[in-house]
N, C-alpha and C positions, 0 to 999 in steps of 0.2 A: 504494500500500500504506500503509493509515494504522495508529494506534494496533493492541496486540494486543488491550487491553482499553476500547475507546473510549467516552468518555462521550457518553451520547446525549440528556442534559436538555435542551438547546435546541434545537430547528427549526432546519437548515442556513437561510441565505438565499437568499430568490429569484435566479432568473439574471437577473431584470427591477433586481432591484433592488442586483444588484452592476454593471449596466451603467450603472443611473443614475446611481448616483455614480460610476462612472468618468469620469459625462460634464461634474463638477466641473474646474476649473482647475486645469492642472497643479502650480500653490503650493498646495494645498490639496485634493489627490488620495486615492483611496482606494487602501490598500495591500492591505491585507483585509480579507475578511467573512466573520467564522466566525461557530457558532453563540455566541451569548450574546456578541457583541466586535466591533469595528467597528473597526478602525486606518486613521489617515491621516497623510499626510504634512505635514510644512506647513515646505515647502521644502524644501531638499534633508538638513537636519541634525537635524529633533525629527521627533518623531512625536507623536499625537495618539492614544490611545486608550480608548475606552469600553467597559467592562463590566456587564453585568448586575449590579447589587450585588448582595451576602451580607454577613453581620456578618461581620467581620474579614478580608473582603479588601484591606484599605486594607494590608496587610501587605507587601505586593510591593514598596515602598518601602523597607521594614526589612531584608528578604531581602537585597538586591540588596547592604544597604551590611556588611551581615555578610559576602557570597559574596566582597566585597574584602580583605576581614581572612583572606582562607584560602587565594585563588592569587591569578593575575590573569586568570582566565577573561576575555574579552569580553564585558561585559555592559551593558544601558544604562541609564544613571543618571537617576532618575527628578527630574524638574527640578521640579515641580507637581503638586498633585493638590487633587481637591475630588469631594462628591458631587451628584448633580444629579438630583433626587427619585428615581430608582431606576437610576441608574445612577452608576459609579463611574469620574473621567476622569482620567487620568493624562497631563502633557507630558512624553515622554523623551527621549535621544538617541536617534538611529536609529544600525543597528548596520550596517556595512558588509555587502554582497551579501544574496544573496535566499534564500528559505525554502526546504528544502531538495524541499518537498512541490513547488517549482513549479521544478525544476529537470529540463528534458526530457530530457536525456543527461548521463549518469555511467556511468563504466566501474569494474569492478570494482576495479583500483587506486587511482581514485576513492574508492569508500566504503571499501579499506581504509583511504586515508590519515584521512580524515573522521572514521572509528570510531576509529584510534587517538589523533588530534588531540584530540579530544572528551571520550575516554577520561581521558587523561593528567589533562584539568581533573579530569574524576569521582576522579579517583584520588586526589585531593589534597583532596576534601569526604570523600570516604571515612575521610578519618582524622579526621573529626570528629563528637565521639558525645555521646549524650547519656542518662540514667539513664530517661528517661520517652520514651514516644513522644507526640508533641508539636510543635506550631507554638514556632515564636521565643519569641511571646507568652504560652505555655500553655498555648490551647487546644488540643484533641484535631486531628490532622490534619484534614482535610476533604478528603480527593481519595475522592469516591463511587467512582470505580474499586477504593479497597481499601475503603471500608467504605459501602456501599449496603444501603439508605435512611441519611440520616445521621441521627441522632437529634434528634428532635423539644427545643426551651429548651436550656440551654447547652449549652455543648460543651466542658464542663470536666468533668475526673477527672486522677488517677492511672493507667498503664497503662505498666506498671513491668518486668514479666515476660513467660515467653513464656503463659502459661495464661492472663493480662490480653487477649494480642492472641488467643487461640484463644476466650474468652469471648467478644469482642466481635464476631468473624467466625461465630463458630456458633452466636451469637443471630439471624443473619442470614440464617442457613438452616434453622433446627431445626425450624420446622414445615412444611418442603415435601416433605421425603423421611422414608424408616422411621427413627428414632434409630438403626440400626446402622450406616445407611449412615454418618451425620453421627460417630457418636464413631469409626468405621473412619478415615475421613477425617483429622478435625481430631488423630487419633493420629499422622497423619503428617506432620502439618506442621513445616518445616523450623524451626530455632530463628529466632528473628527477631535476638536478637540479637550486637551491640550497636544500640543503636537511631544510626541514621547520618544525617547531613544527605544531604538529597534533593533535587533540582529535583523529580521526580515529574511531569514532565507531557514526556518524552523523546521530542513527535514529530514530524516532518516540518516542521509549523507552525511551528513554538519553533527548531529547528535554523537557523544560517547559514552558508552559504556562498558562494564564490568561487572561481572558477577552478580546481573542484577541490581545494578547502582548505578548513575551519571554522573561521567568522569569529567568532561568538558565539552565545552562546542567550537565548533572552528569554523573558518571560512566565515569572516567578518566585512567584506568588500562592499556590502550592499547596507551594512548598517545604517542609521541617520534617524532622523527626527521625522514619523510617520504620526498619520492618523493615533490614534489613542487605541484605536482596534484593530490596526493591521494589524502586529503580532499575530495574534491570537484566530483572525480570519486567514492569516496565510500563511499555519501553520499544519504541520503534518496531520493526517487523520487520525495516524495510530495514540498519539497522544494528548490531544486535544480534548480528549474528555476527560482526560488525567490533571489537568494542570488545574493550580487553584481558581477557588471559583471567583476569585477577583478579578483574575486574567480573560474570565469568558465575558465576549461578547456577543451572545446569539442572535440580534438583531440586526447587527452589523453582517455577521456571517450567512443570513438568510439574502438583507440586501444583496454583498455582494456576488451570493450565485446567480443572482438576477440578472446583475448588471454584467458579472463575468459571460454569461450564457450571452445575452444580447451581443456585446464585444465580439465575442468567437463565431458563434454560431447564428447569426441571427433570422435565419432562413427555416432553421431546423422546429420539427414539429413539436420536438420536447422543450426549444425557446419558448415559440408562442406558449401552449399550456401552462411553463412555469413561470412565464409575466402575467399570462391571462388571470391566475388563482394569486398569484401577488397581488396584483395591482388594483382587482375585482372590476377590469374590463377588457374590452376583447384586446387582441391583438391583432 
């Protein structure tokens, strides 16, 4: 069970070619290969990993040392970095036990414990806010899961209020469906704020664990100052009902499958139905 809202810009990798490099020396192994990211080991304590550059992902370094000044989540410190004509390589620590997506049995007391462990860290970013929605650096977030297509030269503005995040969301659906549907909709979206530090990328992949316990989360590139309910709406299935009940926000996450369905799909016969019972008019 992966992400609720997954991003899907990179091509997964071949099974050819995560066997190839398995078939690398154990000092220098592959951990994973996802889309657009390649992690490796190199030895038993850094990790090695490459991403697909974007302007200002070099940020994940910044994040990580801000996420320290707030709790002491688990997280790993990023030792080196440099770009390497289109690709962005970061040396970090590695973080004790494995990703929660490649963990074969967990029992429900399991992910209680996991969601509430996990939880407690978010609860303590939760209290830290900010007047704009925004990267560290300024610019505009960049997780395509809330705002796809992202716009074309900089990624700077202001985006201050709740009408700023309902402009920029309903410029992003307003010519696919009838204008009623869209201002019916964007009428009901949840306030966003205070705008809250976020990991924003809450899944399976990013998760650690051990024996049953949450060890750390990694992959910090996308963090920033989101709605008050992204966390929580664009976070993994498996654990979302686990996580404390301060962190849910079910009204926001009904929203967004509305507005997410309309975005991707908005053709499709399970769109109309799920705006139609939303909205309580046709589509």
């Amino acid at each position: 069970m992966g992400a609720r809202f997954p991003d899907v810009t990179f091509a997964a990798a071949s099974a050819s070619a995560v066997d190839a490099a398995k078939a690398k020396p154990t000092t220098c192994q592959v951990l994973a290969t996802k889309p657009g990211c390649d992690v490796w080991a190199l030895g038993s304590k850094r990790v090695l990993k490459s991403t697909k550059w974007y302007p200002g992902c070099e940020i994940d370094a910044e994040n990580t040392r801000y996420v320290r000044t707030i709790c002491n989540m688990p997280i790993p410190e990023i030792l080196t970095s440099w770009t390497d004509n289109d690709h962005f390589i970061t040396v970090q620590d590695r973080i004790d036990g494995t990703e929660l997506e490649r963990v074969a049995t967990l029992t429900k007391d399991d992910l209680v414990r996991i969601g509430n462990q996990l939880g407690q860290h978010l609860l303590k970013l939760r209290g830290t806010t900010d007047k704009q929605m925004r990267m560290l650096d300024g610019r505009k977030v960049v997780d395509r899961r809330l705002l796809k297509p992202l716009p074309n030269g900089p990624l700077r503005g202001n985006i201050t209020t709740d009408q700023h995040v309902r402009d920029e969301l309903e410029s992003r659906i307003a010519s696919t469906v009838e204008r009623s549907i869209v201002v019916g909709l964007m009428r009901k979206m949840p306030t966003a704020l205070p705008f809250t530090f976020s990991h924003s990328d809450l899944h399976e992949g990013n998760i650690m664990v051990k024996d049953g316990q949450f060890t750390g989360l990694i992959d910090w590139e996308l963090a920033g100052f989101y709605p008050v309910w992204w966390e929580y709406v664009n976070c993994c299935e498996l654990l979302g009902d686990y996580l404390p009940a301060e962190l849910h926000y079910d009204d926001a996450l009904e929203w967004f499958r509305v507005y997410h369905a309309i975005r991707e799909r908005p053709e499709a016969a399970e769109t109309k139905a799920l705006a139609s019972k939303y909205l309580g008019q046709s589509f």
